[in-house]
GUROVO-345023 format. One record per residue: residue number from 1; residue in one letter; x, y negated, z negated of N, C-alpha, C in turn. Coordinates in steps of 0.1 Angstrom, whole numbers, padded with zeros to 4 digits. Example, Ala and Ser with C-alpha at 12.3 -4.5 7.8 and 13.67 -1.06 7.14 Angstrom:
BEGIN
{1,"A",{0132,0057,-0078},{0123,0045,-0078},{0132,0033,-0078}};
{2,"S",{0128,0022,-0071},{0137,0011,-0071},{0129,0000,-0079}};
! end
This chain:
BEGIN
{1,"X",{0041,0044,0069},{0033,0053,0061},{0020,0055,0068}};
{2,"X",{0016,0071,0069},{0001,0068,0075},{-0005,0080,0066}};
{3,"X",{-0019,0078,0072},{-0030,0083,0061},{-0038,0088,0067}};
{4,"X",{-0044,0100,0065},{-0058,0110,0068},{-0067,0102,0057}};
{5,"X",{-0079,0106,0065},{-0092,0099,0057},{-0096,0107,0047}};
{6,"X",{-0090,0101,0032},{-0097,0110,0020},{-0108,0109,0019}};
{7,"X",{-0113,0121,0009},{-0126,0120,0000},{-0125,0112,-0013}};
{8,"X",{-0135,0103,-0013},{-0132,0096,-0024},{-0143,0100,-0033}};
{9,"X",{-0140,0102,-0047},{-0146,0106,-0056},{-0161,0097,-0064}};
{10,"X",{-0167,0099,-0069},{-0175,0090,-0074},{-0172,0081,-0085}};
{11,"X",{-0172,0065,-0081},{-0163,0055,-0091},{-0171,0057,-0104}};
{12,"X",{-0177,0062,-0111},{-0182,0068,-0124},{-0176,0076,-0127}};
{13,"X",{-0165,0081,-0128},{-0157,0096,-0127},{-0150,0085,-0133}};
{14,"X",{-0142,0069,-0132},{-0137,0066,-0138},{-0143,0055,-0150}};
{15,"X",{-0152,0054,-0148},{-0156,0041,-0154},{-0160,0031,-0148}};
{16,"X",{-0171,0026,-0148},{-0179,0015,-0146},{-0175,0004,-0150}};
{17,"X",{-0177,-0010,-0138},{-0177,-0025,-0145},{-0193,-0028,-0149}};
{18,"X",{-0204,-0017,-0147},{-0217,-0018,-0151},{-0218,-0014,-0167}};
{19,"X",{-0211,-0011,-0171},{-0216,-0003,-0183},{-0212,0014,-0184}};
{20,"X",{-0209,0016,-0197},{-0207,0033,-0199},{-0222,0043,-0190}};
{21,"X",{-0220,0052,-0185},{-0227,0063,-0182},{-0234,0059,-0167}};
{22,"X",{-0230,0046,-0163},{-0238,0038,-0146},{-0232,0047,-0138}};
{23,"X",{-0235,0048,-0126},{-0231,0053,-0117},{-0231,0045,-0105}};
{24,"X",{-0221,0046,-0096},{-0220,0038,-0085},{-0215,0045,-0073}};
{25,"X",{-0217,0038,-0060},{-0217,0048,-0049},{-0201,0045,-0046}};
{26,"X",{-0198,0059,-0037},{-0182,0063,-0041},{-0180,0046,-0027}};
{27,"X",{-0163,0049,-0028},{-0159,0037,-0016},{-0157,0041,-0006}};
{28,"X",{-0161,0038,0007},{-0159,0040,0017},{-0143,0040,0024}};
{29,"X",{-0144,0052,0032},{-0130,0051,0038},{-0128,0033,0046}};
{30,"X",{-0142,0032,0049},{-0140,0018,0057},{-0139,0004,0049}};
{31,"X",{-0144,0007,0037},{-0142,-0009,0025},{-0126,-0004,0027}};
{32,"X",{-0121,0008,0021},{-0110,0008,0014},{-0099,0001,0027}};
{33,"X",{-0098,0004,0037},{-0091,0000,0048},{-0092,-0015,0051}};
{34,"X",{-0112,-0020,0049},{-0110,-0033,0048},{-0103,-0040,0038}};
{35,"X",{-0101,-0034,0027},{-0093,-0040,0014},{-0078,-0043,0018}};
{36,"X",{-0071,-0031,0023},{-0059,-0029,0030},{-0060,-0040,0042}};
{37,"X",{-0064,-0038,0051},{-0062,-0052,0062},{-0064,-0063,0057}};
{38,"X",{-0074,-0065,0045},{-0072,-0082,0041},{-0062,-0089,0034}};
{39,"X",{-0056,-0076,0023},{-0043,-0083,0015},{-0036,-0088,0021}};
{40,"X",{-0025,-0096,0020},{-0013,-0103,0021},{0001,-0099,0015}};
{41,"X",{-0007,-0094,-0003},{0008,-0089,-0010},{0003,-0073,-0013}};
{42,"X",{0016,-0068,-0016},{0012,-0052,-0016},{0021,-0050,-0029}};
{43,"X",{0019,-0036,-0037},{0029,-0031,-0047},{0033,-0022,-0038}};
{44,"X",{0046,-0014,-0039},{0053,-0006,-0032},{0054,0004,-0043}};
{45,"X",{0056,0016,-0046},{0066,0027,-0053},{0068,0030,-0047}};
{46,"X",{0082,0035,-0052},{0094,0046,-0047},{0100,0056,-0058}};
{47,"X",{0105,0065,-0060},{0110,0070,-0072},{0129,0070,-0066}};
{48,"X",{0135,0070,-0077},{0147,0064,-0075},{0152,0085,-0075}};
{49,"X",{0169,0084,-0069},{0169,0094,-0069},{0171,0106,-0082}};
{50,"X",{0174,0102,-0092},{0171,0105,-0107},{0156,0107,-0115}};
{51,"X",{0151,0104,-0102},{0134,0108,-0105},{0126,0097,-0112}};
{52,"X",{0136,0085,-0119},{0129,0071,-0125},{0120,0065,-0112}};
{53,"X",{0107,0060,-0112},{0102,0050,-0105},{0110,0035,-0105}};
{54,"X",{0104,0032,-0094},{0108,0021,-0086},{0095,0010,-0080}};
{55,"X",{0089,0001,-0089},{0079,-0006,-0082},{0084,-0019,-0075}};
{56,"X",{0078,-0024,-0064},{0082,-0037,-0058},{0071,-0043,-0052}};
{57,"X",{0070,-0057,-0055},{0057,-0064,-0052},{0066,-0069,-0038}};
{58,"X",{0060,-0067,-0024},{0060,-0070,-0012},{0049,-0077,-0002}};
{59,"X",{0056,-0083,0006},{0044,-0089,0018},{0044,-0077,0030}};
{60,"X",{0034,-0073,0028},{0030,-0059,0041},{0018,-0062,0049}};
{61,"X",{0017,-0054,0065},{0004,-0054,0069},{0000,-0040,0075}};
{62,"X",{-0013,-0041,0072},{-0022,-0027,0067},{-0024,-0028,0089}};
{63,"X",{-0019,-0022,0097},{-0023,-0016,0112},{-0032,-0005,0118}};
{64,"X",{-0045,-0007,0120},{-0046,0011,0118},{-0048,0020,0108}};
{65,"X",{-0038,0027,0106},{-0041,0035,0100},{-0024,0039,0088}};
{66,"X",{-0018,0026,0093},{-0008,0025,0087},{0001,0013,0082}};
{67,"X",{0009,0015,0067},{0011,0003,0065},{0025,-0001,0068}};
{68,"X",{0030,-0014,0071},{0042,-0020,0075},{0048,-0030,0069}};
{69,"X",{0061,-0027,0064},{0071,-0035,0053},{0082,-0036,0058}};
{70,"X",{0090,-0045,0054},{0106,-0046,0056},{0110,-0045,0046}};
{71,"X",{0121,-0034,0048},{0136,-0034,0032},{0147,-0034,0041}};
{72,"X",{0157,-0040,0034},{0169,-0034,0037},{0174,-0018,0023}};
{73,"X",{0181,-0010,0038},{0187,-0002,0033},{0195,-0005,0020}};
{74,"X",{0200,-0016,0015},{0210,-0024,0005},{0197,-0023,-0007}};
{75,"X",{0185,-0026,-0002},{0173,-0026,-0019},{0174,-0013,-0027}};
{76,"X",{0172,-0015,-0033},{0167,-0003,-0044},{0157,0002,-0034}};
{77,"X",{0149,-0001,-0036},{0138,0004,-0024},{0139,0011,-0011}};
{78,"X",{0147,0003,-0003},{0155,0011,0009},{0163,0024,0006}};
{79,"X",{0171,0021,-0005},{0180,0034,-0012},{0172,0049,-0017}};
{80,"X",{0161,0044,-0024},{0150,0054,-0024},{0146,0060,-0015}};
{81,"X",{0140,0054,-0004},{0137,0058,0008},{0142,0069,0018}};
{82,"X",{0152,0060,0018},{0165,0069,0022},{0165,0084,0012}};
{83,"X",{0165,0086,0003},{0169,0102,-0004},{0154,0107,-0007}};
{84,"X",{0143,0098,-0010},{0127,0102,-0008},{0116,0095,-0002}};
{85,"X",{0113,0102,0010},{0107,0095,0020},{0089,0090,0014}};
{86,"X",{0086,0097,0002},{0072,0094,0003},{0070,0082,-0011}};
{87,"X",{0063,0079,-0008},{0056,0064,-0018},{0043,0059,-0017}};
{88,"X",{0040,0053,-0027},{0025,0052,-0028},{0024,0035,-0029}};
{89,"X",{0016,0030,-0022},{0013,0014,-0022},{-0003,0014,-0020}};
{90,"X",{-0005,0002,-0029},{-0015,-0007,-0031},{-0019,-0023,-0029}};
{91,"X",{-0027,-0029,-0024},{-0026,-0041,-0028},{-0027,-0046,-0040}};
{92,"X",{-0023,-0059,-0041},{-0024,-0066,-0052},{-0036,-0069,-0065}};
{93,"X",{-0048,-0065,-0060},{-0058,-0066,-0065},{-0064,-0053,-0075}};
{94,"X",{-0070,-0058,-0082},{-0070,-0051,-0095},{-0084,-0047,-0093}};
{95,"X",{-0092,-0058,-0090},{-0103,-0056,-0088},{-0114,-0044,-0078}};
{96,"X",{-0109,-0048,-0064},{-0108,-0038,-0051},{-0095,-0028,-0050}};
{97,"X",{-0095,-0016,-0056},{-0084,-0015,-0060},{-0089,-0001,-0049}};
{98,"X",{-0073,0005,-0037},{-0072,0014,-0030},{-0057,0014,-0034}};
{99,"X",{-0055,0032,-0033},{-0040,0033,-0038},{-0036,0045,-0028}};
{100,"X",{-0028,0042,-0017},{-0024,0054,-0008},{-0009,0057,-0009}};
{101,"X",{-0010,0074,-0010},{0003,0079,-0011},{0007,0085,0002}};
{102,"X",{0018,0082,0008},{0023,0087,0019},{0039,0090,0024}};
{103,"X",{0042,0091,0033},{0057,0096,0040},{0060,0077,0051}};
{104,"X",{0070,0075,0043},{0077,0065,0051},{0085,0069,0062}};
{105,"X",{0085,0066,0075},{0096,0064,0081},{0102,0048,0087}};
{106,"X",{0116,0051,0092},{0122,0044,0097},{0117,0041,0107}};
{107,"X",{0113,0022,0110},{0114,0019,0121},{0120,0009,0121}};
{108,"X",{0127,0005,0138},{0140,-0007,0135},{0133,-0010,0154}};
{109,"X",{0133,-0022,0154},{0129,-0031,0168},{0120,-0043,0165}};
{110,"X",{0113,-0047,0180},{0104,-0056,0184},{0101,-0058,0175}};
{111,"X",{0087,-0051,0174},{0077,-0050,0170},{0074,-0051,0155}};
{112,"X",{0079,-0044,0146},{0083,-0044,0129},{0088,-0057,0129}};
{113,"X",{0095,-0066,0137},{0102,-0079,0132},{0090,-0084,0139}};
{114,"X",{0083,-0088,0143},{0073,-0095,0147},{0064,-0094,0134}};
{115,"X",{0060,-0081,0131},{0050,-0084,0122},{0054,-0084,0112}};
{116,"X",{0064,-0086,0108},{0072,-0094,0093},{0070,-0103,0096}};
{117,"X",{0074,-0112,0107},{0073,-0125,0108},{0062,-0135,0106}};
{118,"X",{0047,-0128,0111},{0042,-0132,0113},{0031,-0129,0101}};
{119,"X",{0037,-0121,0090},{0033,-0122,0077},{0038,-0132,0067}};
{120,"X",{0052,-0137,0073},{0055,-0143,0063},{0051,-0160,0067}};
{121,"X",{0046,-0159,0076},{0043,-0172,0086},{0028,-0177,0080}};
{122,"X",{0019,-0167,0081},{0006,-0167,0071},{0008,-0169,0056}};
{123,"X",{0014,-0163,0049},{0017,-0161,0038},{0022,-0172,0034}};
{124,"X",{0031,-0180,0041},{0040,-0191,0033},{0028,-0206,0040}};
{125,"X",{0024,-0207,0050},{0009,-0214,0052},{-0002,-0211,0045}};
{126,"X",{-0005,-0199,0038},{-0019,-0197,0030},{-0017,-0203,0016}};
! end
């Protein structure tokens, strides 16, 4: 999944943790990405091919300018994928909250198994 640098809107547009009518300064493409490279767990959507959503809490890592998961083709998830390539993922946090929608592709080698690996290697140590 990869991403062009949005315009992010002013977080008073949705509501303040300051109080009704506060305003606050919008988020930076660069927090948001720091948000993204610190998580550990990600939510995944997919829409199934009958148009129902499909959410999946996942271990992913934010590279750049793009984020990286493993499914098998056998998941619900993979199956989606397969018939609609785009999805929207977030980290786990409620708090720091960045939500990017994008176009998945297939990748299969080295490199994708390394950094599953070495997510789940942090993850099951943290």
């Amino acid at each position: 999944m990869t991403s062009s640098k949005p315009v992010f809107p002013k977080r008073a547009e949705y509501g303040s943790a300051r109080g009704a009518g506060s305003t606050c300064d919008p988020v930076t493409w660069e927090a948001a990405v720091g948000w993204l490279a610190s998580a550990r767990y990600y939510w995944v959507a997919t829409s199934r091919p009958d148009g129902r959503p499909h959410t999946r809490a996942i271990w992913g890592v934010w590279r750049e300018t793009s984020f990286h998961f493993a499914t098998s083709s056998e998941t619900v998830t993979g199956r989606n994928l397969v018939h609609n390539d785009w999805a929207v993922v977030h980290p786990e946090s409620a708090v720091d909250v960045v939500i990017v929608e994008g176009r998945c592709s297939l990748r299969t080698g080295r490199l994708s198994a390394q950094w599953s690996r070495s997510t789940r290697r942090s993850t099951a140590g943290g």
